[in-house]
KOLROMAR-15591 format. One line per 5 residues: their letters; for each residue x, y, z of C-alpha. Coordinates in Angstrom, 2 decimals. Example, Ala and Ser with C-alpha at 12.3 -4.5 7.8 and 13.67 -1.06 7.14 Angstrom:
# KOLROMAR-15591
AS> 12.30:-4.50:7.80; 13.67:-1.06:7.14
This chain:
# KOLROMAR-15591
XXXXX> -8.39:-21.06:-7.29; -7.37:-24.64:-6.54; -6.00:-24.53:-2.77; -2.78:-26.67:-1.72; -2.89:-27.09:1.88
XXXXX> 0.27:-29.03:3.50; 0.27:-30.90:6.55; 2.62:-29.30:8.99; 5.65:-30.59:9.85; 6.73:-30.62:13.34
XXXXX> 5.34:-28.25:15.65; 4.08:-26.57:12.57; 5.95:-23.56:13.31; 8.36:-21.85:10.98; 10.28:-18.77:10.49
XXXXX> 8.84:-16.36:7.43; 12.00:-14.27:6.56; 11.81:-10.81:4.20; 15.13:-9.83:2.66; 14.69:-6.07:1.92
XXXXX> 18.18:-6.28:0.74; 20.93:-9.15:0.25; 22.49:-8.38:3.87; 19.56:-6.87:5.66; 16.29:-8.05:6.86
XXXXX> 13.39:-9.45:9.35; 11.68:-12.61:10.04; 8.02:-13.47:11.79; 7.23:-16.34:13.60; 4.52:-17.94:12.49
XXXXX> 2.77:-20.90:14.11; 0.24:-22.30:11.76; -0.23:-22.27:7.93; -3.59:-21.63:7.31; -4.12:-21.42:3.41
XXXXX> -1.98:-21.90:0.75; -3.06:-21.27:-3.09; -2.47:-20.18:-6.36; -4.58:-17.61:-9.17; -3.73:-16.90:-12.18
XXXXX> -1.94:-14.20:-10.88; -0.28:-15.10:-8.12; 0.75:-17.22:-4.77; -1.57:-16.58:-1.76; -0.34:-17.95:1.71
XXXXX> -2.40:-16.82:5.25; -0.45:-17.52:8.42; -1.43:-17.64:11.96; 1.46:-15.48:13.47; 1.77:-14.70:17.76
XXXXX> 3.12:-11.04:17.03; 0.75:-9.74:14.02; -2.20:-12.49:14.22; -3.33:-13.11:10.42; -0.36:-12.37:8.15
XXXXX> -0.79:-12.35:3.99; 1.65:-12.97:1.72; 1.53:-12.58:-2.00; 4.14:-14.20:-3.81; 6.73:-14.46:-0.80
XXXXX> 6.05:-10.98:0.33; 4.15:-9.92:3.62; 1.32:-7.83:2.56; -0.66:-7.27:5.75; -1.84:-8.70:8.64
XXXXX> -4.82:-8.43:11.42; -1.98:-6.97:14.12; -0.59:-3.73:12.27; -2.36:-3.33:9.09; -3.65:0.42:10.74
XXXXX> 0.03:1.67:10.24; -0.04:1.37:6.33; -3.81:2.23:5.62; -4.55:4.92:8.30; -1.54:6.46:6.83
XXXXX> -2.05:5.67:3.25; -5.88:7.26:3.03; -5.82:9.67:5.88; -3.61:12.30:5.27; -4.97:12.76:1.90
XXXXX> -8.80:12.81:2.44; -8.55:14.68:5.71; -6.37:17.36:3.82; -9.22:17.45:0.42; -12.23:19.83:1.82
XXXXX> -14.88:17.29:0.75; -13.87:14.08:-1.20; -16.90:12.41:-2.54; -15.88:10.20:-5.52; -12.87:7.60:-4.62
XXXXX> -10.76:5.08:-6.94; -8.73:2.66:-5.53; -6.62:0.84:-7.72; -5.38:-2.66:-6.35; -6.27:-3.19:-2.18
XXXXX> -7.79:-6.57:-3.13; -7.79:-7.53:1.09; -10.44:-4.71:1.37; -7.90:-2.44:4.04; -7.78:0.18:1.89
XXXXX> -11.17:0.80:0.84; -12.59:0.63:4.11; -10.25:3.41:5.44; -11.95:5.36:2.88; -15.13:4.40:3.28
XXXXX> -14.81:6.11:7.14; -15.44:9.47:5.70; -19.09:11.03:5.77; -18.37:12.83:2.50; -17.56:9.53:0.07
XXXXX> -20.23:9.13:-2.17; -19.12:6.84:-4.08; -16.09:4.04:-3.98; -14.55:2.08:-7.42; -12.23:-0.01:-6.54
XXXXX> -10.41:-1.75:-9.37; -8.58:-5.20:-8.54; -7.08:-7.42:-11.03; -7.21:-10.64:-9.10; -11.19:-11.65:-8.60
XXXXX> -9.65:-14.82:-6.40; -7.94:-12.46:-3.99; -11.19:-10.60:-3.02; -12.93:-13.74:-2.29; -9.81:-15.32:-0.52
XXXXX> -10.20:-11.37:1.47; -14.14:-12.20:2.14; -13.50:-15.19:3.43; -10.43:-15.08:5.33; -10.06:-11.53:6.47
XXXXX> -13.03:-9.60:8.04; -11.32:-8.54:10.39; -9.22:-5.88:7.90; -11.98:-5.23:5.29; -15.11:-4.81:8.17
XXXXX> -17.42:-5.64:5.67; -16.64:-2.92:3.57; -17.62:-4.92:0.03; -21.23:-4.36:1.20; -21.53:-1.43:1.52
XXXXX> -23.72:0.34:-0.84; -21.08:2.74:-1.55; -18.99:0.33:-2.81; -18.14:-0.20:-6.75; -15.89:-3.67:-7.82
XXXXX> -14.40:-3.76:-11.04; -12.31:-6.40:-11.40; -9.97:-5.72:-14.28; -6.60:-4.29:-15.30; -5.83:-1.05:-13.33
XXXXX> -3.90:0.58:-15.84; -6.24:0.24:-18.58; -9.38:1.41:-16.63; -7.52:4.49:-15.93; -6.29:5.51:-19.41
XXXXX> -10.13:4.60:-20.42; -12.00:6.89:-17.52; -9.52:9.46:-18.72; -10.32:9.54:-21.78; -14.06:9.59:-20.50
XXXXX> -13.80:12.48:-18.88; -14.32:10.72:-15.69; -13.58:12.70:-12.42; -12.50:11.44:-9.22; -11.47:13.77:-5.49
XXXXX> -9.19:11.10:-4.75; -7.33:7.94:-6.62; -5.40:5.58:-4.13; -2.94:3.17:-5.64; -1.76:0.48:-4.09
XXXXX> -0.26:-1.80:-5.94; 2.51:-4.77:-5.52; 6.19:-3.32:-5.93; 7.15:-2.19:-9.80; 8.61:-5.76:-10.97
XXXXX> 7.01:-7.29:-13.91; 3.27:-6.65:-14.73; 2.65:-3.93:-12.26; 5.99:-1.71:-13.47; 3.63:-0.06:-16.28
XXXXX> 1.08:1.82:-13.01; 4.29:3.25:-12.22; 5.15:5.09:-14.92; 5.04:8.68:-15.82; 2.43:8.68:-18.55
XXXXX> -0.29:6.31:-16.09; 0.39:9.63:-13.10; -0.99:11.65:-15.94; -3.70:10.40:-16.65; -4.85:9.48:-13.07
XXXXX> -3.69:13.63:-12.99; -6.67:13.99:-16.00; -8.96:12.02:-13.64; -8.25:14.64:-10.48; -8.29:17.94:-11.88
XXXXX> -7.32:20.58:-10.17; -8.40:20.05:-6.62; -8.27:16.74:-6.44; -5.14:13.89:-4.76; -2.88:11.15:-6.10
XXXXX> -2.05:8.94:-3.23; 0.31:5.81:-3.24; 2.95:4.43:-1.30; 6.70:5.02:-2.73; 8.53:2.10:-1.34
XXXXX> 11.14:3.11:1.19; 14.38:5.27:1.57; 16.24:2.93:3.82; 16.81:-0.32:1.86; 14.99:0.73:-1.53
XXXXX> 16.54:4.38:-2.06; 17.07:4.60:-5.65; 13.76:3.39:-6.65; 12.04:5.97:-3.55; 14.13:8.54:-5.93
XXXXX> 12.71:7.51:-9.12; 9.19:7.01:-7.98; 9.22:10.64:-6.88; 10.33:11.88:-9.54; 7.84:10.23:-11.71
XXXXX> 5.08:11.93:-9.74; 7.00:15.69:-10.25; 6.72:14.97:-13.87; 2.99:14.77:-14.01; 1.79:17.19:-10.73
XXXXX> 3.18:20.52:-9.60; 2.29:19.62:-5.76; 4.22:16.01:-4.53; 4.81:15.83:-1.03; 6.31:12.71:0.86
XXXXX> 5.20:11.73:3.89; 6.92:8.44:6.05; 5.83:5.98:8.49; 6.98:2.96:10.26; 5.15:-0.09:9.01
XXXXX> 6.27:-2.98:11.57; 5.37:-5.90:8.53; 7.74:-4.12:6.32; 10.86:-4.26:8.75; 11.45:-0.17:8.21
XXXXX> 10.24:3.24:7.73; 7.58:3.27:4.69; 6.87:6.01:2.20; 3.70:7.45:0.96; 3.66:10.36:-1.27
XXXXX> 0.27:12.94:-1.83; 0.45:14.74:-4.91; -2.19:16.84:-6.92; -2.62:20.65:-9.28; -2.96:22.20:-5.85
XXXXX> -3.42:20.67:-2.69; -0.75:20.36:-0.28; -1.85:18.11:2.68; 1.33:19.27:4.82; 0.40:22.77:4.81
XXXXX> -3.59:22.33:6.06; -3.34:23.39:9.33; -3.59:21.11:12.59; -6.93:22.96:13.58; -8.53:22.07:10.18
XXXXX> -7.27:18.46:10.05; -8.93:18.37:13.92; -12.59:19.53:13.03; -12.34:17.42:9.56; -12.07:14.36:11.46
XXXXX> -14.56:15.26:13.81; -16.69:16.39:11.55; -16.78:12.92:9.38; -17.40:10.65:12.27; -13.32:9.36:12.14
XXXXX> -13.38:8.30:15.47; -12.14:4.55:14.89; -8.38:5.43:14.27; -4.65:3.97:15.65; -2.56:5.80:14.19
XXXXX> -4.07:8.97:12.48; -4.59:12.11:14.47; -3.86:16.06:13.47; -0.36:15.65:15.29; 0.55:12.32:13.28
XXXXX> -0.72:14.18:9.82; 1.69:17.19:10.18; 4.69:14.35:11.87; 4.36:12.04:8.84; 5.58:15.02:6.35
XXXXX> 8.40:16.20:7.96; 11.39:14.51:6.24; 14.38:13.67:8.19; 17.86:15.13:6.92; 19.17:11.83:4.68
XXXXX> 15.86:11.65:2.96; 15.71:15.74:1.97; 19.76:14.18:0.55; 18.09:12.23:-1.25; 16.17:14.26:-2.96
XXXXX> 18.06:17.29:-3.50; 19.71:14.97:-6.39; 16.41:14.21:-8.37; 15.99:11.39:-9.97; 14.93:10.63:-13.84
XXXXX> 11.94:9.91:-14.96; 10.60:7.12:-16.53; 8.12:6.50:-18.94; 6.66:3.28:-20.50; 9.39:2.93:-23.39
XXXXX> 11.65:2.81:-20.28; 10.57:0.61:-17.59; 13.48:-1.77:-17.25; 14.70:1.44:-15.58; 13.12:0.84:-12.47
XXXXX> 15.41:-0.02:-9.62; 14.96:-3.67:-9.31; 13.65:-4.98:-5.50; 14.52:-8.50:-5.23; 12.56:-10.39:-2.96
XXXXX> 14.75:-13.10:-1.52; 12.48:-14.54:0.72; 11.32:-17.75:-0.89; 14.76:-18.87:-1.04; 15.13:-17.58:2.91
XXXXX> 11.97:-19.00:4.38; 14.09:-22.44:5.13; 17.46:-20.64:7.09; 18.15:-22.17:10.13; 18.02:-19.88:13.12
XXXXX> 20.22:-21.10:16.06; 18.86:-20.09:19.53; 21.85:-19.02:22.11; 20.32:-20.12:24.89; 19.79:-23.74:24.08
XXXX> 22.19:-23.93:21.08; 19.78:-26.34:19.47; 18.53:-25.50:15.73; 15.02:-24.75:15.09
């Protein structure tokens, strides 16, 4: 990966701004640039930031940072594994920073980990630069990397016969390569891979500023599993409430009861937690009155022949980064 590092200009500060629509957004202050690179794949930039510490982006969009990256993991692994009565075998499909994975790796009962990551430069870039999300979680013995294309190890294990208690996807937003791990026929094959008892877990965009395509993700995960339950949290990166969804044959993670959810996490040593508790599992599925709307008029699914479909998220904030912010109180331009 061939690193382009610029000097900084000024006071080397500058405003990173995320569009989540044309008219509505956020911004981060960031005070120092402290990697900037390109793989195959895609753009990597690391930013020293007051509010969140270490902040990742991935082609213009804030991934994760040092400060709040416990809001999207916790609540991306948690309610899942706590809710399965003994997961043992994990895959993890994208999570090249390592956050994922070592949420995961918390539980007593994981036997084994695969992750599967696409990008081999954004794990090392994660080693290097980021310990402080991953906690060493490549080494441990648990672990499994298979760098490779998610969507075809998953249609391959399926047709294996492979079996997994959990698979965690968490991928970039469905625009360009990643739109086929989206689709209706890839949930039913990670459904082969689960079985009966075991959970599909990803996150579902948002029902605030990416509604349609919140719809349509949902409804791709009704077509392939009889139990899909959404669950929401606020992710302060990502400017707005964030969705998750746990589906499976059978489990339903909003209906294990608080007691349970307590002695599980006692029980596998999850003492190291920000977010997740038994009160926070049963909060995080109870959908507010716009989002049950929403959903009362289901959306279509889509399969593979279909994927131009998919409710398009524009990113605006590479054109954005560069807006001039006026302070009131001096009425200078920074």
């Amino acid at each position: 990966m061939k690193a382009r590092v610029p000097a900084p200009a000024g006071r080397g500060e500058r405003y990173l701004i995320e569009s989540l629509t044309p008219d509505f957004g956020h911004f981060v202050r960031a005070t120092r640039l402290i990697y900037e690179g390109h793989t195959p794949f895609q753009k990597i930039e690391l930013f020293d930031t007051p509010q969140f510490g270490k902040l990742l982006r991935l082609d213009n969009v804030f991934q994760t940072s040092v400060g709040d990256e416990f809001f999207y993991h916790e609540m991306m692994v948690h309610p899942a594994l706590v809710a399965h009565p003994g997961p043992e075998r994990v895959l993890i499909v994208g999570a090249g920073d390592g956050g994922m994975a070592e949420e995961a790796l918390k539980h007593r009962t994981v036997r084994e980990l695969v992750m599967v990551e696409i990008d081999p430069d954004v794990v090392r870039f994660a080693k290097e630069h980021l310990a402080e999300i991953h906690r060493g979680c490549f080494d441990d013995k648990r672990m499994r990397l298979h760098i490779g294309d998610g969507f075809a190890y998953v249609m391959e294990a399926a047709a294996r016969g492979e079996r997994f208690d959990a698979v965690i996807l968490d991928l970039t937003d469905p625009i360009g390569p990643s739109r086929p791990l989206y689709t209706v026929e890839y949930y039913r094959a990670i459904a082969q891979l689960l079985g009966k008892s075991g959970v599909h877990v990803q996150h579902v965009e948002n029902p605030v500023t990416r509604a349609p395509l919140f719809a349509q993700l949902l409804a791709n995960l009704k077509a392939a599993y009889p139990e899909v339950h959404p669950l929401l949290q606020y992710v302060p990166l990502y400017g707005t409430l964030w969705g998750f969804c746990n589906a499976s044959a059978t489990l339903d993670p909003s209906a294990v009861p608080a007691e349970t959810i307590a002695q599980r996490i006692r029980e596998r040593g999850l003492f190291d937690l920000k977010v997740y508790n038994p009160d926070t599992h049963r909060a995080a599925f109870a959908l507010p009155g716009f989002v049950r709307d929403l959903l009362e008029k289901p959306a279509e699914p889509i399969f593979l022949d279909g994927i131009d479909r998919f409710d398009q998220v524009g990113a605006l904030c590479g054109a954005t980064d560069r807006l001039r912010l006026i302070r009131e109180s001096s009425g200078d331009p920074d």
